[in-house]
C-alpha positions as CSV (number, residue, x, y, z in Angstrom):
1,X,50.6,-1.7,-107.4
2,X,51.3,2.1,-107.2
3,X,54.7,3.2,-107.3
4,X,56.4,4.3,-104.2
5,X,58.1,7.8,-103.8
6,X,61.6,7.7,-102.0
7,X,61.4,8.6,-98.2
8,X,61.2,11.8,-97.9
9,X,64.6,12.3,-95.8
10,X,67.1,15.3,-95.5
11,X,70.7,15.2,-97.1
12,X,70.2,12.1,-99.1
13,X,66.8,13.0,-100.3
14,X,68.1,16.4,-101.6
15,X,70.3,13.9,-103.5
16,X,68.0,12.0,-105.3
17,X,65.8,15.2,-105.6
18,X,68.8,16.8,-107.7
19,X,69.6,14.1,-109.8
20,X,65.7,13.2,-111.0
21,X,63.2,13.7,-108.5
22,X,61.5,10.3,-109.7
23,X,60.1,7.6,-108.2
24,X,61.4,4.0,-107.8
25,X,58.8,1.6,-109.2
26,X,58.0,-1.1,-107.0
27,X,58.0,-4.6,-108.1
28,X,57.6,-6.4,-104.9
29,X,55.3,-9.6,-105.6
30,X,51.5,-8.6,-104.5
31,X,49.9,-10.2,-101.7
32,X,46.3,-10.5,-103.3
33,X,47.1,-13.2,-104.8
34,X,48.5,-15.0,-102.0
35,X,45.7,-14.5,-99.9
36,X,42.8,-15.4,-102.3
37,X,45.1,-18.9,-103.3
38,X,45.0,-19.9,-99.4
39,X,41.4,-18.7,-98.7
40,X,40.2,-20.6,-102.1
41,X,36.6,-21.8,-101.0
42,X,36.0,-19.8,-97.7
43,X,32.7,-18.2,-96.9
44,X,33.4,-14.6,-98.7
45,X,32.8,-12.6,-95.1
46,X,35.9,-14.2,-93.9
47,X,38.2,-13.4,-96.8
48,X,37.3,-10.2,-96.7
49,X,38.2,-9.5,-93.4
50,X,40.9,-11.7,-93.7
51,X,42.4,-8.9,-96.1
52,X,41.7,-6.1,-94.3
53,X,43.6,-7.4,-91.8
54,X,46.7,-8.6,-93.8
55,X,46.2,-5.3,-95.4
56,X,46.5,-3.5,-92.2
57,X,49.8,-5.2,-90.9
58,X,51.4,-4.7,-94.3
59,X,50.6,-0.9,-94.1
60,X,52.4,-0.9,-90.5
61,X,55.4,-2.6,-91.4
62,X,55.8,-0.2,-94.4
63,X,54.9,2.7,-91.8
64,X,57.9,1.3,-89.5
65,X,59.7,0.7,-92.4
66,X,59.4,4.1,-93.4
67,X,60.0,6.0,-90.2
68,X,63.4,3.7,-89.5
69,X,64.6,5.0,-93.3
70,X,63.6,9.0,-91.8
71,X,65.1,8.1,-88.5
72,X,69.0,6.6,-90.5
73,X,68.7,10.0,-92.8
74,X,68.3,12.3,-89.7
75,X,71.4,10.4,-87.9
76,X,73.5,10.8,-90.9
77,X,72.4,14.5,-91.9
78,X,73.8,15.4,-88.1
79,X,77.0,13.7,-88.9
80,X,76.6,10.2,-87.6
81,X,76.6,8.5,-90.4
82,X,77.5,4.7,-88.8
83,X,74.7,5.1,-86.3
84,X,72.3,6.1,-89.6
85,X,74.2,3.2,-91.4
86,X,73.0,0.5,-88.6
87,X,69.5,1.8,-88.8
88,X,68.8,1.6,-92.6
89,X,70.7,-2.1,-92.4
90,X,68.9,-3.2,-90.0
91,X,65.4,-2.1,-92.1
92,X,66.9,-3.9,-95.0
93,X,67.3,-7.2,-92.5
94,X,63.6,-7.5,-92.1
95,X,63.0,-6.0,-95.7
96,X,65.8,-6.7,-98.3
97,X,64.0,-5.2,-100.9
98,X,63.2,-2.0,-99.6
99,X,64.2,0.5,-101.9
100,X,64.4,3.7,-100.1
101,X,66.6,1.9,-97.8
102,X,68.8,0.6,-100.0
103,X,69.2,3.7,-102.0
104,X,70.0,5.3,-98.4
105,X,72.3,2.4,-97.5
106,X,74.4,3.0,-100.9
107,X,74.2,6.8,-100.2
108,X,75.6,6.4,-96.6
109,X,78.5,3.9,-97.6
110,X,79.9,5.9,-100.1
111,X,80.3,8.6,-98.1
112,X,81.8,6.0,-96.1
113,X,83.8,5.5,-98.5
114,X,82.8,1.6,-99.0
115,X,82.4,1.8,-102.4
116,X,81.8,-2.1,-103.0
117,X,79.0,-2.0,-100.7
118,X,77.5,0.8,-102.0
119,X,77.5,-0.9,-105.8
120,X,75.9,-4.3,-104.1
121,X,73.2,-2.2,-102.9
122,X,72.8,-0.1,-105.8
123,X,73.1,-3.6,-108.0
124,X,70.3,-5.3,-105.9
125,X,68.1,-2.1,-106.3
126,X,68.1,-1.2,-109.8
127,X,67.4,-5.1,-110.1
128,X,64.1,-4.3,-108.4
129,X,63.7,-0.7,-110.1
130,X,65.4,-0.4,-113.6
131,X,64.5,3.0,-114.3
132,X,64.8,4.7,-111.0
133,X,67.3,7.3,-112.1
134,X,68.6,8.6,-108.7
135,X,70.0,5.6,-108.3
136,X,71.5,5.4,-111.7
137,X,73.1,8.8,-110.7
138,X,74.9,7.6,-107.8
139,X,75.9,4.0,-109.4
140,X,77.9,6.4,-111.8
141,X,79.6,7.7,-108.9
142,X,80.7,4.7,-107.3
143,X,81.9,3.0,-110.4
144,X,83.7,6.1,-110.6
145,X,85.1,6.0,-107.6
146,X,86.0,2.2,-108.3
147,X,88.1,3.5,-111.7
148,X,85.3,0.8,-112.9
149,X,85.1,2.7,-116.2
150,X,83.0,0.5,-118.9
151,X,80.2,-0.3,-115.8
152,X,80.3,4.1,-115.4
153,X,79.7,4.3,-119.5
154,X,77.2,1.7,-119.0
155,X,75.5,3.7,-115.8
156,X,75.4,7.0,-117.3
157,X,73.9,5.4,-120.9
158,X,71.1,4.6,-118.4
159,X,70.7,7.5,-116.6
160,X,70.4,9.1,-119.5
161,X,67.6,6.6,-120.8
162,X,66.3,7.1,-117.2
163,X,65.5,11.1,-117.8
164,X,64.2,11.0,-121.1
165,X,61.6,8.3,-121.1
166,X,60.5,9.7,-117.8
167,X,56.7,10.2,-117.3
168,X,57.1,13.2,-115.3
169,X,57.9,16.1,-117.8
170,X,60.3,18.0,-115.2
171,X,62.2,15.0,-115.0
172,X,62.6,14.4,-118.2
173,X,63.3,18.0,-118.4
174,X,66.7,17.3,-116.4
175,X,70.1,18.3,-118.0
176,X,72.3,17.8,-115.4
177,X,73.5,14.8,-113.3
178,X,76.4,14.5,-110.8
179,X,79.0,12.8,-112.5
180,X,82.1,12.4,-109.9
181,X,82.5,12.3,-106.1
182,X,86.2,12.9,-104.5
183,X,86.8,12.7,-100.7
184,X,88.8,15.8,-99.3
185,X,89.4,15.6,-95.7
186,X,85.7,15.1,-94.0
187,X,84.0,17.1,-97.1
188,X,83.5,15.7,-100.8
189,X,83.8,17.4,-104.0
190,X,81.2,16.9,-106.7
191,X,81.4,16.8,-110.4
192,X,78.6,18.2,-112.5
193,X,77.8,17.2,-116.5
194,X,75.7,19.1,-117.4
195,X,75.2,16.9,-120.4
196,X,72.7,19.1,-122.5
197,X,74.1,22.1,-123.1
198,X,75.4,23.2,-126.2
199,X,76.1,26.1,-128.7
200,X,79.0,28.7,-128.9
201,X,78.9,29.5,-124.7
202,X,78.4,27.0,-122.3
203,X,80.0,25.0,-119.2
204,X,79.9,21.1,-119.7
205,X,81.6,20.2,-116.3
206,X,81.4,21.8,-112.8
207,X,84.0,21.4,-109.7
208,X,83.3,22.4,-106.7
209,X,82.8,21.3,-102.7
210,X,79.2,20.5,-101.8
211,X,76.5,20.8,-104.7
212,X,78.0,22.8,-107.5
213,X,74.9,23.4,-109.0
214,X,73.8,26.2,-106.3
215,X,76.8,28.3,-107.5
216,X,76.8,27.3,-110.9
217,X,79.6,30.0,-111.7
218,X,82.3,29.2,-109.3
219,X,84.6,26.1,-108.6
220,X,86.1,24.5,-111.2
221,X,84.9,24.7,-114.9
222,X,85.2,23.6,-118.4
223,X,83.6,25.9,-120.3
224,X,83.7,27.5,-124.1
225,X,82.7,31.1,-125.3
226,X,83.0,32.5,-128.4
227,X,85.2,35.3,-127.3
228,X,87.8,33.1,-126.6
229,X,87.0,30.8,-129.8
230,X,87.0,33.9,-132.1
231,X,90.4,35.3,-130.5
232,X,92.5,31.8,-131.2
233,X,91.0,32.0,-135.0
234,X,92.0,35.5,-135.6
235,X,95.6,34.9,-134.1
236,X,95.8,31.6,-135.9
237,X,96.1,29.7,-132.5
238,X,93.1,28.2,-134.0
239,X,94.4,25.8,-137.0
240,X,90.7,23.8,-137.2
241,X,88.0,26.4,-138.0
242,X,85.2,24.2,-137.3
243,X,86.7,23.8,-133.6
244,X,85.6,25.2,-130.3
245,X,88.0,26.5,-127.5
246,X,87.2,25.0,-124.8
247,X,89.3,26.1,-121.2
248,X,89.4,24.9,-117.6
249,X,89.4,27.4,-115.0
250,X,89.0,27.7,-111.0
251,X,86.4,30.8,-111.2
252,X,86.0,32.4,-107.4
253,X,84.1,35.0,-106.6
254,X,85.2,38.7,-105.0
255,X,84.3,41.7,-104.0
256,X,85.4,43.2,-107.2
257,X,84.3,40.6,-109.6
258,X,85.3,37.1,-110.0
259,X,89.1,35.7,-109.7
260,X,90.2,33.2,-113.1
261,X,93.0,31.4,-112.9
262,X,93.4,28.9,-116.2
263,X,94.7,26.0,-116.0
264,X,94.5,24.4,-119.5
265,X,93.3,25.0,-123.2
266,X,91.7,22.5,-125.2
267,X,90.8,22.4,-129.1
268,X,87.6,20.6,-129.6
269,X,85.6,19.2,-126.8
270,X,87.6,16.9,-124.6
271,X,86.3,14.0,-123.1
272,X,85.4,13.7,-119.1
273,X,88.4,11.2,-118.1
274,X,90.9,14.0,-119.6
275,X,89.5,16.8,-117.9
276,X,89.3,14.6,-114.9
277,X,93.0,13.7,-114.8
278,X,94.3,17.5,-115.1
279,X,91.4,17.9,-112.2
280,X,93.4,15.9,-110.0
281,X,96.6,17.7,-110.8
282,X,94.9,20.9,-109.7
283,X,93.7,19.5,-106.7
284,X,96.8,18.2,-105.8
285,X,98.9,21.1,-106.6
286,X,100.6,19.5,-109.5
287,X,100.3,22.4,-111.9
288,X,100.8,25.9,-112.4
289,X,98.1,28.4,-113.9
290,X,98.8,29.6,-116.9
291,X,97.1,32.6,-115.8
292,X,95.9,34.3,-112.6
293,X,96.7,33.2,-109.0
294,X,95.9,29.5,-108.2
295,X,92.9,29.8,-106.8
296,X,90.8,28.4,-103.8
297,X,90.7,24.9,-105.1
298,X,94.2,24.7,-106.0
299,X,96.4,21.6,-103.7
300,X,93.3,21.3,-101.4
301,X,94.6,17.2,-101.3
302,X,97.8,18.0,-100.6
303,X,96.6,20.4,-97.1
């Protein structure tokens, strides 16, 4: 059977565009089969037509199917997302196994903040589509949410997997995936890996409200340069040579170039849960910069 793209619907489309842009694979059980054990020994004309018009109803039920999904998306993208919530469940009543649907109805409970069902739905999806990395991508963030850290490792191991054994060369091109979801007030900050990068300069985790990766230089960032790496070695800050500098900041721009405040050095890489935690402190106004003003981000959980 060909493989289905996700419905092509507004905010949570966007979402599974930025994570992969691939397709779910459907595994549904075929009709044909079905239909030619029950008709076994029926003049030929009468199968045939028989199909077409088992055919014909199955294309309208997707076709409904698939205009309920686009109708639950457009509620949510204009902010009612229980009303889009009830339309995508009620889909998955008359079709449990629809994926679009239960991608969106994962999508919409998390921002829900339902977590738990937005893993069941996630679970029974990636049972019907293994590799469908969009959905990978946001199982990452609900087990994040959940502080169900070994099922995360296990998600993002996947994801990964996912990307790189992907048909489609521009997904397997893909070096980015969002990591992290936190709830402020009615909007939701969104971590970025971007898992790829490497070298002397680069940033490996992104901050910010919304999609960071529009404004890839602003929000909070973990980042290393060799500026910085090169200045700790010469003023023997720097004890391990063969270590990198690596500093979070909130970067926000101005009018007369962008504001830095820094909140915390690091020898050597650290790992996501460590920058995570003194995330939180920044967010909730727990610490101090070290340098600059606090910037925008600063106790935004606290307001």
């Amino acid at each position: 059977m060909r493989s289905k793209r996700p419905v092509d619907f507004g905010f949570a489309r966007t979402h599974a565009a930025m994570c992969v842009g691939c397709r779910p694979i459907d595994r549904k059980p075929g009709w044909h089969g079905v239909l030619m054990r029950f008709f076994h020994g029926f003049p030929p004309t009468l199968v045939v037509l028989a199909a077409l018009s088992l055919a014909s109803l199955a294309r309208a039920q997707t076709d409904t199917a698939s205009a309920d999904v686009a109708r639950a998306a457009e509620a949510f993208d204009k902010g009612d997302r229980p009303g889009g919530l009830a339309i995508v469940e009620n889909v998955l009543t008359q079709a449990p196994e629809n994926q679009a649907a239960l991608y969106l109805s994962a999508f919409i409970n998390l921002n829900l903040g339902n977590a738990d069902a937005a893993r069941g739905r996630l679970e029974r999806l990636l049972n019907l589509a293994g590799n469908y990395a969009a959905a990978w991508e946001l199982m990452v963030q609900v087990t994040q949410s959940q502080g169900d850290l070994v099922r995360r490792d296990e998600a993002i191991a996947r994801l990964k997997i996912s990307i790189s054994s992907a048909i489609d060369p521009n997904v397997r091109r893909k070096a980015d995936f969002l990591c992290d979801r936190i709830q402020i007030g009615d909007r939701a900050l969104y971590g970025v890996n971007y898992w790829q990068r490497g070298g002397s300069d680069f940033t490996r985790y992104q901050f910010a409200l919304g999609d960071p990766r529009t404004d890839p230089k602003h929000g909070i960032l973990l980042s290393t340069d060799t500026a910085t790496t090169e200045n700790w070695a010469s003023t023997a800050l720097l004890a391990q040579k063969d270590k990198q500098i690596f500093h979070l900041d909130i970067v926000d721009p101005s009018p007369n170039g962008d504001r830095t405040a820094t909140y915390q050095w690091y020898v050597g890489e650290p790992k996501y849960d460590t920058v995570r935690a003194d995330v939180m402190k920044i967010l909730r106004g727990e610490v101090q910069p070290l340098s600059g003003g606090p910037g925008s981000l600063w106790g935004v959980l606290k307001k």
